[in-house]
Structure formats: structure tokens, C-alpha cells
C-alpha positions as MATLAB code, in Angstrom:
seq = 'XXXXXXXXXXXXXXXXXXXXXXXXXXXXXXXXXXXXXXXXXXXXXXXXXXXXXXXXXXXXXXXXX';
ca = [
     167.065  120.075  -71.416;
     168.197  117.111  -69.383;
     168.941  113.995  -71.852;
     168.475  110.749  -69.747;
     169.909  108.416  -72.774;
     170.616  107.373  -75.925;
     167.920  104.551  -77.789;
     169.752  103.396  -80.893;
     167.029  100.400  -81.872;
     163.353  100.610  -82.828;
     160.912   98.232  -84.566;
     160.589   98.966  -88.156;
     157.377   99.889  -87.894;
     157.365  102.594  -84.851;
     160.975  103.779  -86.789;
     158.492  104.683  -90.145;
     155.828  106.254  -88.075;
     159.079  108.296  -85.633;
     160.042  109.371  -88.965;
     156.783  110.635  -90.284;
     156.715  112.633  -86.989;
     160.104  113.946  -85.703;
     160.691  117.135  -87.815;
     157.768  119.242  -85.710;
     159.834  118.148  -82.948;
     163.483  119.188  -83.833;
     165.170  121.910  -80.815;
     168.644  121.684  -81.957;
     170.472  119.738  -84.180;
     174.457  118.919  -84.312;
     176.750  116.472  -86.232;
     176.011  113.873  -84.256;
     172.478  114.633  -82.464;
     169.047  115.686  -82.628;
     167.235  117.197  -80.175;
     163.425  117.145  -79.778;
     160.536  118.631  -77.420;
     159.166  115.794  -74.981;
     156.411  115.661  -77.176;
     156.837  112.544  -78.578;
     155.937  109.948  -75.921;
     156.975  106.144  -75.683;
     157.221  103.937  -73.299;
     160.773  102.353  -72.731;
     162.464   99.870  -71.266;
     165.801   99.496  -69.730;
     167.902   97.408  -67.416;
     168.893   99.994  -64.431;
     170.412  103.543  -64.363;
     173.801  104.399  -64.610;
     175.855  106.371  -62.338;
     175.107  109.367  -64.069;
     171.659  108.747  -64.310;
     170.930  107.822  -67.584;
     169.104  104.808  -69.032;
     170.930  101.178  -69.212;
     170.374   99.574  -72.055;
     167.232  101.735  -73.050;
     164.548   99.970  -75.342;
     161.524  100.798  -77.479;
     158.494   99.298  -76.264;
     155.407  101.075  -77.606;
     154.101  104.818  -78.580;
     151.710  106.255  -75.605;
     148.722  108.557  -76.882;
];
């Protein structure tokens, strides 16, 4: 499992509908994280990658059938 970043803001409405969803999804969970499958995909934004590779300022954008 490679995790590529952290998205802390959604839309209300794609929040209620990742909410409806997420529990099908759930790998591993600890006091601080959730981990799903890559099942779930959206498309995201973000400003550039970091260092480490991970996702700048990642983004919610839309769900992708």
C-alpha cells in the first residue's frame, strides 16, 4: 500500500455520498487513519509533489465511474 497523501476537504455533497460508501472499503484502521482499497475513484487536484512524493495541497474535484 503506497499512500500518496492526505485530502482533509470535500464538498458536502461528495462527503455524504464518501460516507454512504467507505465501510466496503476499510483495509486497516488506526487512531488516527483509515485505510481503503483503490476502489473508490476521484479525480483530484493538487499544486505539485513533494519531495517525498506525495500530493501538495491535494483537492476533491469529482467522483469518476
Amino acid at each position: 500500500m503506497r499512500t500518496v497523501g492526505l485530502m482533509e476537504f470535500m464538498i458536502p455533497a461528495a462527503r455524504k455520498k464518501f460516507y454512504q460508501e467507505y465501510r466496503k472499503y476499510v483495509v486497516e484502521e488506526n487512531k488516527d487513519f483509515i485505510f481503503l482499497e483503490s476502489k473508490i475513484k476521484a479525480k483530484v487536484k493538487y499544486r505539485n509533489l513533494t519531495k517525498e512524493n506525495k500530493l501538495r495541497i491535494p483537492s476533491f474535484v469529482e467522483y469518476i465511474s
